[in-house]
Each structure stands twice: as C-alpha cells, then as structure tokens.
N, C-alpha and C positions, 0 to 999 in steps of 0.2 A: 297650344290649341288655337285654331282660327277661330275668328271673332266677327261673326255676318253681322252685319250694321242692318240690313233689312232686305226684303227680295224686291228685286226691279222691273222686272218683265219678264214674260215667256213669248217663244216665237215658236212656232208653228207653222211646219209645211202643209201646201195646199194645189190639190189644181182642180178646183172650184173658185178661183179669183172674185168672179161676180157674186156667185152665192156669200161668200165668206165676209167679204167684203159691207155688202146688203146686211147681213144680218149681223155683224157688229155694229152698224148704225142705226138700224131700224127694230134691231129686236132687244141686244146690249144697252144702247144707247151712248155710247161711243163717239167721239168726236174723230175723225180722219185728219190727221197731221201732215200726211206726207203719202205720195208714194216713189218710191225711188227704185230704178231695175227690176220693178216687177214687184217687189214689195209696199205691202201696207201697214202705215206705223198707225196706231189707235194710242189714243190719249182718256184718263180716264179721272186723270187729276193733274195736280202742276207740272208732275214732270213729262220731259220730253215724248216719252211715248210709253205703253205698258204691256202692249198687245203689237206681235207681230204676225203677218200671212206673209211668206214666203212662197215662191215656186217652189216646189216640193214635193218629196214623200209624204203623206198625210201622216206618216209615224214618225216623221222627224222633229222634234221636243229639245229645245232647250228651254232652261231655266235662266236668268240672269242675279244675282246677287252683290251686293252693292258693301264693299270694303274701305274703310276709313284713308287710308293711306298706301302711298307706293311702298314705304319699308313694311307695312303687313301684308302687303300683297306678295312681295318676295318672298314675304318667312313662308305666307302660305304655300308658295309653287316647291319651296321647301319641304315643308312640312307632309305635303301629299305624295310628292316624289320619295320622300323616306317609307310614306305608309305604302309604298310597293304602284303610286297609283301614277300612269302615264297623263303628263302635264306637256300643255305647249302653250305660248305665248300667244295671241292674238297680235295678227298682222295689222301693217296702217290701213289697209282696205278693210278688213274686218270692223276696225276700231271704230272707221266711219260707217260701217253700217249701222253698228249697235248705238253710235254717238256717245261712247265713250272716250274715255284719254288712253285707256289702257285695259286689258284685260287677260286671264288666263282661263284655259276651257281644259276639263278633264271630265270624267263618266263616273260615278259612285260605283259600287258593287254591281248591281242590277246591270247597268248599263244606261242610269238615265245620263244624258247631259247637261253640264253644268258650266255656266261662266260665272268667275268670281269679275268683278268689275269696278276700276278707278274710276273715279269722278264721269260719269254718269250725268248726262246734260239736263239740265229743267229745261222749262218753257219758260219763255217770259211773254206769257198771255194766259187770261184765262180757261180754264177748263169750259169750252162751251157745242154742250152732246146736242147730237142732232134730235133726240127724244129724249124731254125729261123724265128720264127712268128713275130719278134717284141716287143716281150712282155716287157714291166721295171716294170710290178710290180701287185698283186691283190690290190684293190682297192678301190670297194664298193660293195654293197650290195643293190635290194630291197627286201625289206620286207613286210609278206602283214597283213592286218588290216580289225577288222572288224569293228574298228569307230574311224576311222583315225583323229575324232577332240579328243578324250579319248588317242590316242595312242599319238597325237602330245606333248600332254598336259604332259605326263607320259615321255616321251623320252626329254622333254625341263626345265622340272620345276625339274626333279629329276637326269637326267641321264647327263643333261649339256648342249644337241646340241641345236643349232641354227639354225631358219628356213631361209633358202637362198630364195627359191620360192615355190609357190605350183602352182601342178597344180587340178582345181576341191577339193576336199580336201585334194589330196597327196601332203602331203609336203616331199622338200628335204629339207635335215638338215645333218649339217657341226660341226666339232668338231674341224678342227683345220682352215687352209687356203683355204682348195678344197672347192668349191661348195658345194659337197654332199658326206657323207660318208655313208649314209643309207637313203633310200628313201621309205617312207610308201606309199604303193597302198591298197586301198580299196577293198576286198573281202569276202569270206567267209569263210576264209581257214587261219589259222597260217602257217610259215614257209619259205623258201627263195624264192624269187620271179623271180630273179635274179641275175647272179654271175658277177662283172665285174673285168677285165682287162685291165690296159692301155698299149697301144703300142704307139711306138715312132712317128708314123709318118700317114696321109692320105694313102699314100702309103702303107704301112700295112695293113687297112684297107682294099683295093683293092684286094691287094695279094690273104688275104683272102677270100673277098666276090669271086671271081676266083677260089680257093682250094675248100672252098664248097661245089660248083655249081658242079666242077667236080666227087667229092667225096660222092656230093648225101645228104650231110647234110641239113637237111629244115632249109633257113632263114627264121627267125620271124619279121626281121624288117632293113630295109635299105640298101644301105647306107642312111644314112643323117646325120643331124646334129639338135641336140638340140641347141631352143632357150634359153633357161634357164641357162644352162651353158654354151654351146659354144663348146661342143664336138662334135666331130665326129664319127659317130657312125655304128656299126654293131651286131643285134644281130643273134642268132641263139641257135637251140634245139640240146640237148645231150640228154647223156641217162639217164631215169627215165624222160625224160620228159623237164628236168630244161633248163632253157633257161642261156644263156653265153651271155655277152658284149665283144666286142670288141671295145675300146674309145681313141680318142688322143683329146689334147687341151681341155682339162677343165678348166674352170676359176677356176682361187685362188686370193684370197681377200688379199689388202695388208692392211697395220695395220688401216692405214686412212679408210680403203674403210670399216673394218669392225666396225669401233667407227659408224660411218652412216650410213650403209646403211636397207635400207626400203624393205623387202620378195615383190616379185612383185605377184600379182595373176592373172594369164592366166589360160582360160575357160577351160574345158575337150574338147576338140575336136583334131582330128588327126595335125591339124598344131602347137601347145602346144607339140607335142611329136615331131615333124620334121619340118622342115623349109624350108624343100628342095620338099617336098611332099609326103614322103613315105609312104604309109597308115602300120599301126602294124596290124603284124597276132597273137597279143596278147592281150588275155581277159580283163587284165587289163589295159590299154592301149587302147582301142577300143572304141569310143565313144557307148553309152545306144542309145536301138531304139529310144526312146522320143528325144534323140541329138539331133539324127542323121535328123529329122522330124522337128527341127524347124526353121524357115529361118534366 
C-alpha cells in the first residue's frame, strides 16, 4: 500500500492570469513566489509554493502529494501500474516546474489528476502574505467523484488514506493526524472541488467573511462549523468558478484515538455540512430534491 506523507500543492489552469493572480493576493492572502512561463507559484507557508495558475483549461486540476523516498516512490509507480492504473514519470522540465526532484503523475478512477512527489523544495525565507489574512498553511482539498464508493475503495486499499467520516457517500479521508486531507464529493465531473486554507483563529474567519461582503466576492457557505471535524469554516468563489475554504480548528487524531476509532456516517443533509445552520450555495453540498421532500 502507498504511504502519502502529506499533500503539497494543487495547480490550477487559468486564462484569467490577472484576475487569479489579484485575487490570491488580495483576497487569499498569499504571498507571490515566483512567476515563471506564464505561471504563478503562491506560497502559503514554508514551503516553496502551494498554489499554482497555469495557462490553461480552467478544468485542468492537479493535486501534488509528497512521498518519503525514491524506493517508495518506485513501489508506488509499481503498485498503481498493477491496480490496472496508467503511470508516467515526470520529466526534467516538468520536475523544474513543480520544483521537485522527481515525480510520477497518474489519474484515480474519476479522472482527477494526481502527482505523487520526491523531495519537494521549501523556501528558505519566511512566509510573508501580502494581506494578513491569517493564513498558516494550504491544507486540503475536495475532490469530486463520480462513484464515490469505487473512488473510496481506490484512494484506501491502494493510496493508503483513511476514512475519518462520511457524509452520504463522501468520505473524508486522512493520511496523517488531521481529519481530512482530501474529501470525495459525489458528482459528475473530475477535478478540484475545493481549495482549503487554515487560518489561525474564528476571528479570521470573521475578518474575512467582512472583507468579502465588502469586496463583493459571493460566499458559498457560512460562517459555521463542521460536525465532522470541528472546523470552522468559510467558503467562497474565485475565479474560474472554484470555490476557496477558509478553516480553523480541525480535529487531529492522537495515536490512541487513531488505533480505534470507528468513521461515523451522517445523513446528506445541510446540518451534516453545518451545525450552526448555514444552508451551502454549493451543488455538491446541497441536499437532492427527493432529500429535501422527505420528513
């Protein structure tokens, strides 16, 4: 079984350069690393970058995931190529885009894409955003699925995570002590569902949900706070569409908690996503008319 050490970055095609651009610095709060051929690298903590805008399809989504060593990176191109799944090597020009040493890119079931990723560069300077948003770090990811008990099975029995909770049949699923480092939702569509961020505090939160409002950005979802994890939460839409978290207070599992503990399942309905009452202005998130109709 592969063994994710933690997720790295997602890149993102765009051809809104300026908008995308603007608005990971000014609304994200994002520090701009780099741009290189047309790309922009975003930095959100130590390491080298976490957020990538490509020139691009706006539905072009990768993931990056970040693996211990060269011999688990072989077993993995191994191990995936047995589970029937088309693997290739990341080239030397690839390698320098993503500023890694080495990497291999294949697609899950759905069709999202995924780099597993060798040594994976830091920064050696501080993380310093152009708006103290709060930010300590990118975080996770949903991802969407278009049969979320196939994609579970495919992400646990081969990629290594663990399912924390589902909700309906999206499971979150954990790789190391958080909750959830990738969250499959149910759709009809590969690719990133959305992008999350932790900030340090509720307060953040706030700040933002404030900054927003003023600035005209549509939130998609709250404040509130997930049952499931314990986050507090805010999302909201950028450009191409994609939807952004803003989270503080996630559960993490201590060693004990993760020898035991049992994935809880809560129903699809809006109190499953918020606890606080928020209804989601998001499709996958949104309870099915048949739900919504039954008592």
């Amino acid at each position: 079984m592969i063994n994710l050490l933690d997720i790295r970055y997602v890149r993102l095609g765009t051809r809104q350069h300026v908008e995308t651009d603007r608005f990971a610095r000014e609304v994200l709060g994002l520090e701009l690393a780099r741009v290189e051929a047309g790309s922009s690298y975003f930095r959100s903590d130590s390491r080298d970058h976490t957020l990538v805008y490509f020139e691009g399809d706006p539905a072009d989504h990768t993931v990056g995931f970040e693996i211990r060593t060269s011999e688990e990176l072989d077993a993995a191109g191994a191990e995936l190529s047995n589970s029937g799944i088309e693997v290739r090597a990341g080239s030397a020009e690839e390698c320098e885009q993503r500023h890694v040493n080495g990497f291999i890119h294949f697609r899950d079931p759905t069709g999202n894409k995924i780099d597993l990723v060798l040594g994976p560069h830091h920064s050696g300077r501080r993380y310093f955003p152009e708006r103290d948003a709060g930010v300590t770090g990118f975080s996770h990811v949903g991802l969407c699925t278009t049969d979320a008990k196939r994609d579970e099975h495919f992400w646990t029995q081969v990629l290594g995570a663990r399912v924390s909770d589902r909700i309906g049949d999206a499971p979150l699923l954990r790789i190391d002590d958080v909750h959830h480092k990738v969250a499959l939702f149910p759709t009809n569509r590969s690719g990133v569902q959305h992008v999350n961020h932790q900030v340090e505090s509720v307060d953040d939160i706030m700040r933002a949900w404030y900054m927003l409002k003023e600035r005209g950005v549509p939130i998609a979802f709250g404040p509130g706070r997930h049952p499931t994890s314990g986050a507090r939460f805010l999302y909201f839409r950028g450009p191409d569409d994609m939807i952004y978290e803003f989270s503080t207070g996630v559960r993490t599992f201590t060693a004990e908690e993760e020898a035991t503990y049992q994935p809880r399942q809560f129903p699809r309905v809006n109190e499953s996503f918020c606890m606080w009452g928020s209804v989601p202005d998001i499709a996958e998130f949104r309870q099915s008319a048949d739900e919504e109709t039954q008592p």
